[in-house]
Each structure stands twice: as structure tokens, then as C-alpha cells.
Backbone as CSV, one residue per row, in Angstrom:
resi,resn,N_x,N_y,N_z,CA_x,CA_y,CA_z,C_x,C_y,C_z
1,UNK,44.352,-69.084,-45.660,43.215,-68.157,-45.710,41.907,-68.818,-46.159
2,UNK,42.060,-70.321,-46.804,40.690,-70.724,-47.108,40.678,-71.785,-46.464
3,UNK,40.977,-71.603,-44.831,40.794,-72.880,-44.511,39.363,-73.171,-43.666
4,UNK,38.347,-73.829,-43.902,37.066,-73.892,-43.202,37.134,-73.590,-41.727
5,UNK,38.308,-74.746,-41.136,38.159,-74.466,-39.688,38.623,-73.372,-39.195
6,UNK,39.492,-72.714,-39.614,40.571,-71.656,-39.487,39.413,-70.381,-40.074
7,UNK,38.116,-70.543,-40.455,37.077,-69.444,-40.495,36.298,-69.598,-39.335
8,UNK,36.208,-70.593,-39.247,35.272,-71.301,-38.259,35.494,-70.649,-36.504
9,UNK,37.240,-70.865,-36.563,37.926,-70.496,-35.004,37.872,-68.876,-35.302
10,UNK,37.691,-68.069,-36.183,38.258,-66.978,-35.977,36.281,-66.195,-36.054
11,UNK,35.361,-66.948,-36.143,33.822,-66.501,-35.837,33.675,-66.268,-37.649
12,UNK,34.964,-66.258,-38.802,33.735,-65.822,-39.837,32.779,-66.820,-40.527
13,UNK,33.104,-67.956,-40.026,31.718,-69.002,-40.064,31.111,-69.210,-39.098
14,UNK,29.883,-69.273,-39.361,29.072,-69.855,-37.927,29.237,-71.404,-37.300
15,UNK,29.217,-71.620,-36.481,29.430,-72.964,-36.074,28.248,-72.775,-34.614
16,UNK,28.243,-74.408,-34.408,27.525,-74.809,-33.024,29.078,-74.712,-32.226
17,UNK,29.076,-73.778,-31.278,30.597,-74.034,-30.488,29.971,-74.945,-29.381
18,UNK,30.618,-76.212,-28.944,30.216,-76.449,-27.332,31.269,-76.231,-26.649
19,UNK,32.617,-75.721,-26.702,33.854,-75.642,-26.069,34.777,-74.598,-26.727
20,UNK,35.132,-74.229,-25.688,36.517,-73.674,-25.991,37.462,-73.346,-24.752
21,UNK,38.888,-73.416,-25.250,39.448,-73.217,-24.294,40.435,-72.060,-24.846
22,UNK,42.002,-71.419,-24.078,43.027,-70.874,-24.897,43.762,-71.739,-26.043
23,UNK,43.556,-72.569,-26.652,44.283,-73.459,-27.197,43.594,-74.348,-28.213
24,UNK,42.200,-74.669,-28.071,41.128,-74.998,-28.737,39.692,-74.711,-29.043
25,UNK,39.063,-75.325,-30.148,37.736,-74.826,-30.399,36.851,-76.403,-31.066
26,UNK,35.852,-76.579,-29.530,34.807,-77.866,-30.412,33.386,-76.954,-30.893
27,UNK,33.215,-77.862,-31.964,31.958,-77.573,-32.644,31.513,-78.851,-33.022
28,UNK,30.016,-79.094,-33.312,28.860,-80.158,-34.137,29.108,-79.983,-35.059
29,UNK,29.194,-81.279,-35.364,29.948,-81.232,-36.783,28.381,-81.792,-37.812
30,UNK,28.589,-80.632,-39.229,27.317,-80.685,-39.790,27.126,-81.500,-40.674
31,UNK,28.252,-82.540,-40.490,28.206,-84.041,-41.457,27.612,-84.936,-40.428
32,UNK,27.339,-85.295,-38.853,27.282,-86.166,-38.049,27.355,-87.482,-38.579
33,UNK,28.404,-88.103,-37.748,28.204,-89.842,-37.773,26.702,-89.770,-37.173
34,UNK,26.843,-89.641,-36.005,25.924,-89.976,-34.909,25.868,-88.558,-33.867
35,UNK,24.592,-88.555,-33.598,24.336,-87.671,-32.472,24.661,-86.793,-31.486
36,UNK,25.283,-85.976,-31.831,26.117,-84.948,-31.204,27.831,-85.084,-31.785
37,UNK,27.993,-85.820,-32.701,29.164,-85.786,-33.312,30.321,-84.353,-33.552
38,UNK,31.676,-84.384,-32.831,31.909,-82.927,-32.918,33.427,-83.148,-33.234
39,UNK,33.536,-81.902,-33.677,35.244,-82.006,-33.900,36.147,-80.919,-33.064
40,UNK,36.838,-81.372,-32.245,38.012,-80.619,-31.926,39.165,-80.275,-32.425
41,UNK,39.359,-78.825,-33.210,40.334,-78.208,-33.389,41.289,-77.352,-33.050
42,UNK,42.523,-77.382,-33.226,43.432,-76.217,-32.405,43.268,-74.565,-32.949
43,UNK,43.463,-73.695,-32.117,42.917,-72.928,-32.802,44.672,-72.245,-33.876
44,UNK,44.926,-72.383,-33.600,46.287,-72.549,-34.636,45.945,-73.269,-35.943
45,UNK,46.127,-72.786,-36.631,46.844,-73.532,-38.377,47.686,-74.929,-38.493
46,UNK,47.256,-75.867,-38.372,48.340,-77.047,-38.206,47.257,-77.867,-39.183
47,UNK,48.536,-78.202,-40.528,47.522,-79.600,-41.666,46.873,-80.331,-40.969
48,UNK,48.271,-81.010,-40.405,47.958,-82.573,-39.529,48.631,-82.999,-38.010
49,UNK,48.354,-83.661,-37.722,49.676,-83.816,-36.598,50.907,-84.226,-36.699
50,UNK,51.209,-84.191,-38.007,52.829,-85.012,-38.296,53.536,-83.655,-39.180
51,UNK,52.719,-82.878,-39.012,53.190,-81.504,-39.851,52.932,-80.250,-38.552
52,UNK,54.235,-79.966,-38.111,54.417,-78.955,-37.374,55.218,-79.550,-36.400
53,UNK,54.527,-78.594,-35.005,55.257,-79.571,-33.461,53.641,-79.272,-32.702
54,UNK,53.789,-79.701,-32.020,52.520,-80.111,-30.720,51.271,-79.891,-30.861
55,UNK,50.550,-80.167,-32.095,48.986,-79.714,-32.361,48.074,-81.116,-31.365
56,UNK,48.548,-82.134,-31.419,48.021,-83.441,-30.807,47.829,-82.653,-28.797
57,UNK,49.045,-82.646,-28.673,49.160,-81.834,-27.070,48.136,-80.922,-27.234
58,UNK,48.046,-79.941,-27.572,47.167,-78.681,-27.348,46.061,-78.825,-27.629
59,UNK,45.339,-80.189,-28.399,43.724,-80.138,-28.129,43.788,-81.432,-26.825
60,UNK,44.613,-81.655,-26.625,44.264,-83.224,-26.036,43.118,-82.895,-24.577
61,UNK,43.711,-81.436,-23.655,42.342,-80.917,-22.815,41.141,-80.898,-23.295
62,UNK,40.631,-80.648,-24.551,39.568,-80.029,-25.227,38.761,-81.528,-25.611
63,UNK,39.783,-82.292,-26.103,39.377,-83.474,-26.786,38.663,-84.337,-25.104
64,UNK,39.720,-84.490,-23.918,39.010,-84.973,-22.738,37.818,-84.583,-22.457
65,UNK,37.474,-83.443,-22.535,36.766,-82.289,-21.936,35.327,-82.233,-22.843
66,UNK,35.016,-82.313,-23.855,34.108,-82.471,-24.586,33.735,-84.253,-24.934
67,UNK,34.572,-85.005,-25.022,34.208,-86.293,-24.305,33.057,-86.781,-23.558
68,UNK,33.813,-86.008,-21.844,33.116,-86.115,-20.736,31.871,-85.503,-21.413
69,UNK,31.867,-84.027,-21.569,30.582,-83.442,-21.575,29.498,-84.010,-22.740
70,UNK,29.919,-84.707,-24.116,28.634,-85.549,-25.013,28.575,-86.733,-24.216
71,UNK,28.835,-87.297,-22.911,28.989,-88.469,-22.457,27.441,-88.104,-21.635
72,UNK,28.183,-87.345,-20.877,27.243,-86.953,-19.921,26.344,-86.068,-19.931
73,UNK,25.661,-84.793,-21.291,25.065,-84.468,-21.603,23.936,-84.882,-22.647
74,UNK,24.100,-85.973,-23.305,23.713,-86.469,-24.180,23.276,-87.843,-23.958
75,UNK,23.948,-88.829,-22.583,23.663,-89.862,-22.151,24.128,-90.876,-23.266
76,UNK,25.650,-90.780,-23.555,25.883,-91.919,-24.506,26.500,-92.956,-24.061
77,UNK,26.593,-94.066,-24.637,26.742,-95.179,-23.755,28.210,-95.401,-24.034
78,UNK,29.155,-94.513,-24.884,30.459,-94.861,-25.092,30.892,-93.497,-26.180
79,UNK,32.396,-93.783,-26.235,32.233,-92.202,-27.048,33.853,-93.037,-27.969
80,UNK,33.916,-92.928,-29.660,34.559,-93.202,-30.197,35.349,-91.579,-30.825
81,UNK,37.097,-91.554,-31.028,37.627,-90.883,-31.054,38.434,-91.374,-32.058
82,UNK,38.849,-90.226,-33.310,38.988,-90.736,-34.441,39.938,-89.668,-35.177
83,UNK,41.351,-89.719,-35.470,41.916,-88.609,-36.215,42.110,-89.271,-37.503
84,UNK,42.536,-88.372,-38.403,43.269,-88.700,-39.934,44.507,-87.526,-39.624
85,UNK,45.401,-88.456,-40.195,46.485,-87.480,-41.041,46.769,-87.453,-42.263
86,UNK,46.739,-86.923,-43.282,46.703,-87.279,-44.375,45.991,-87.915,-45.610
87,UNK,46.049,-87.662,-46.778,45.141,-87.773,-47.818,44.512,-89.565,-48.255
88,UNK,45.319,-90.130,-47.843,45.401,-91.617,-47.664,45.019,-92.347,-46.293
89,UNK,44.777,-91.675,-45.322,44.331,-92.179,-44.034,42.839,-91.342,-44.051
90,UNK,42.387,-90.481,-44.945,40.794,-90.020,-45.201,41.004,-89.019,-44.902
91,UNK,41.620,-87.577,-44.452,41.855,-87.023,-44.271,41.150,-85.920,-45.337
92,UNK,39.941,-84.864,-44.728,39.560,-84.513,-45.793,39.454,-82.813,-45.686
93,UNK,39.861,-81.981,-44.981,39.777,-80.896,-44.305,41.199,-80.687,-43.617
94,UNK,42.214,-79.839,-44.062,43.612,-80.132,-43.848,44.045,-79.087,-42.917
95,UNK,43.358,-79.530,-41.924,43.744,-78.945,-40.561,42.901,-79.552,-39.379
96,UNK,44.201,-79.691,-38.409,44.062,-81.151,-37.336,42.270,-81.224,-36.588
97,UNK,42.166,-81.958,-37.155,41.173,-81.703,-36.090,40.724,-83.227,-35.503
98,UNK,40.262,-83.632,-34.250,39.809,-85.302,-33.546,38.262,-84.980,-34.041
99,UNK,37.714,-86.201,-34.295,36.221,-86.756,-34.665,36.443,-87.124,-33.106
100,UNK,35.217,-86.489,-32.192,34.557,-87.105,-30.740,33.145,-87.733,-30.908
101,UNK,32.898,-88.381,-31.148,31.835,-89.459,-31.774,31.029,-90.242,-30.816
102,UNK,30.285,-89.861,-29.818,28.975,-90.280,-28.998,28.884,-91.520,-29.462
103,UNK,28.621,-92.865,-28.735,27.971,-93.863,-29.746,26.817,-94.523,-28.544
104,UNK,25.789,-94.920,-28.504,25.006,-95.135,-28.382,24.552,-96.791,-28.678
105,UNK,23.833,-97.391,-27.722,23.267,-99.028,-27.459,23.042,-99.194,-28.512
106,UNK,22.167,-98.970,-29.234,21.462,-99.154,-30.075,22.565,-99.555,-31.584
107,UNK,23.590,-98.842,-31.780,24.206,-98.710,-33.040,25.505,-99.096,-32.390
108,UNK,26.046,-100.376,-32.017,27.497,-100.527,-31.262,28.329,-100.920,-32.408
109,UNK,29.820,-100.611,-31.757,30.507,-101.323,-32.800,31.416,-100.370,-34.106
110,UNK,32.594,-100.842,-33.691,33.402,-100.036,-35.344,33.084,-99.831,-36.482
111,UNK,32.024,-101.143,-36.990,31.385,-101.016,-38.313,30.730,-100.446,-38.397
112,UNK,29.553,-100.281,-37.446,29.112,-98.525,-37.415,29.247,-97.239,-36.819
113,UNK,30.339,-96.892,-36.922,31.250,-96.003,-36.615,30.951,-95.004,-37.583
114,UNK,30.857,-95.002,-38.965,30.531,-93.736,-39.783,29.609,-94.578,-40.167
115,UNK,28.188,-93.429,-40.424,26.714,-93.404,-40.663,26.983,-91.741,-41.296
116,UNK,27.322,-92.205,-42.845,27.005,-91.184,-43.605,25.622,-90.513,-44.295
117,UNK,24.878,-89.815,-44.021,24.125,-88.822,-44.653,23.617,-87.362,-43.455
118,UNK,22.807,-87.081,-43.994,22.525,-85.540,-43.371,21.843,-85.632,-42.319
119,UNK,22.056,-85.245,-41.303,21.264,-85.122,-40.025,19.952,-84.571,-40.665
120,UNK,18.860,-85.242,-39.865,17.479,-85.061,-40.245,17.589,-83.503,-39.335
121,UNK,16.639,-82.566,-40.303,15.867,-81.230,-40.126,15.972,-80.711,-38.566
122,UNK,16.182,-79.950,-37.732,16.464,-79.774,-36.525,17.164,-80.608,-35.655
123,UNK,17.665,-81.388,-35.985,18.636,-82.359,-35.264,20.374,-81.924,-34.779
124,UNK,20.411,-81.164,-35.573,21.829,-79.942,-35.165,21.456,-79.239,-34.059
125,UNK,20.458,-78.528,-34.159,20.132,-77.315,-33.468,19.683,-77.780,-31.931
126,UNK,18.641,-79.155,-31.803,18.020,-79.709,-31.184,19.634,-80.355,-30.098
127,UNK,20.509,-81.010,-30.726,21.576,-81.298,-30.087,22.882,-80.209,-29.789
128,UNK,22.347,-79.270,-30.201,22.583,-78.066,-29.106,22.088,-77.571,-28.394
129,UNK,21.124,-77.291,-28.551,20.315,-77.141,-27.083,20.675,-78.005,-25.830
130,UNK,20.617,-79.240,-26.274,20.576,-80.136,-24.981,22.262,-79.488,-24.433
131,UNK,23.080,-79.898,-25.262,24.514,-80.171,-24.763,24.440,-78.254,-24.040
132,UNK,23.683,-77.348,-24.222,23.871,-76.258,-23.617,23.283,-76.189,-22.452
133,UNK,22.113,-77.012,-22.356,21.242,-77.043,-21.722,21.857,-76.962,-19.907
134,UNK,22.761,-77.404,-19.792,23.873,-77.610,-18.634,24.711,-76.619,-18.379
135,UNK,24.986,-75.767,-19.289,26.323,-74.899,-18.995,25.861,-73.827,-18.334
């Protein structure tokens, strides 16, 4: 009952949605690595993927699918994909969800892969627009 995403899938938090399907829910995620940064979750209750049965299967459409679309809505030059399971693999929000992570010329490379601080002032909102801008 206090689970963020599990408010998030059911509308009593607000979120940027760019996807959904019967089975999943992506949103912009309001920590961003980088630029349109989003997370795909199942819309089911599942910690992790090693706790239950098939939470990995049931976003894996959602996870393709929002991919393509920050690829090609956003013009990124590569797109990094990133789970945790567990409290020791960084795992910080205990329910499954994939990091779909845009990465861009400019910033290549695993080592910068997380770019922690706050998206500058309209930069959420602004990278929704665009990614809607198509649908």
C-alpha cells in the first residue's frame, strides 16, 4: 500500500506517462540520469525480478517499445537499459522496474551513465511535450 510505483500505476500519483500497455506503465523519471530518462514498470506488485514469477516477461514489450520511441522521439544516439534487484545491486524503490536511459554524443560511455542531480526547471515537462509531440 505504500508503494510509490504501485500509486503511481493506479493514477494516485501524478506521473509523466509516455506508455502504457495491459501489462505495463512508463513514466519520466523525476530523478533523470539524462534526458528523457524513464522507468518501466509492471503494473502488478512484484519487489524484484527474482521475487515472484514473470515480472521481467511482462514489461519486456513496454521496455522495447519506449526504447524505440526516446530513440526516435528525442533523437538519441543510443539508449542504455539498466535493472537492480535488490538492496546490494542499488536497488532503491522495491518494485521491478528497467531504467530506459537515452544517451546522447555528447556524454558517451558507462561512466557516465548516472548524472545525479535535479533536472533543471522545465526540463520534465519540456521532455514531455516533445516525446508527446508524435502520438
Amino acid at each position: 500500500p505504500n508503494c510509490i510505483f504501485c500509486k503511481i500505476v493506479s493514477g494516485e500519483l501524478p506521473s509523466r506517462r509516455i506508455y502504457e500497455d495491459e501489462r505495463a506503465v512508463a513514466f519520466l523519471d523525476i530523478a533523470a540520469w539524462h534526458r528523457g530518462h524513464s522507468l518501466v514498470v509492471p503494473k502488478r506488485h512484484v519487489p524484484d525480478i527474482i521475487t515472484g514469477s514473470g515480472s521481467l516477461s511482462e514489461i519486456a514489450a513496454a521496455v522495447d517499445a519506449v526504447a524505440r520511441l526516446l530513440k526516435h522521439r528525442l533523437a538519441a544516439d543510443g539508449i542504455n537499459l539498466l535493472l537492480s534487484a535488490g538492496d546490494a545491486a542499488g536497488q532503491e524503490v522495491f518494485h521491478t522496474h528497467m531504467h530506459v536511459v537515452p544517451r546522447y554524443a555528447d556524454e558517451p560511455g558507462l561512466r557516465r551513465l548516472i548524472n545525479p542531480g535535479a533536472a533543471p526547471d522545465g526540463e520534465l515537462e519540456s521532455v514531455y511535450r516533445q516525446i508527446q509531440a508524435g502520438a
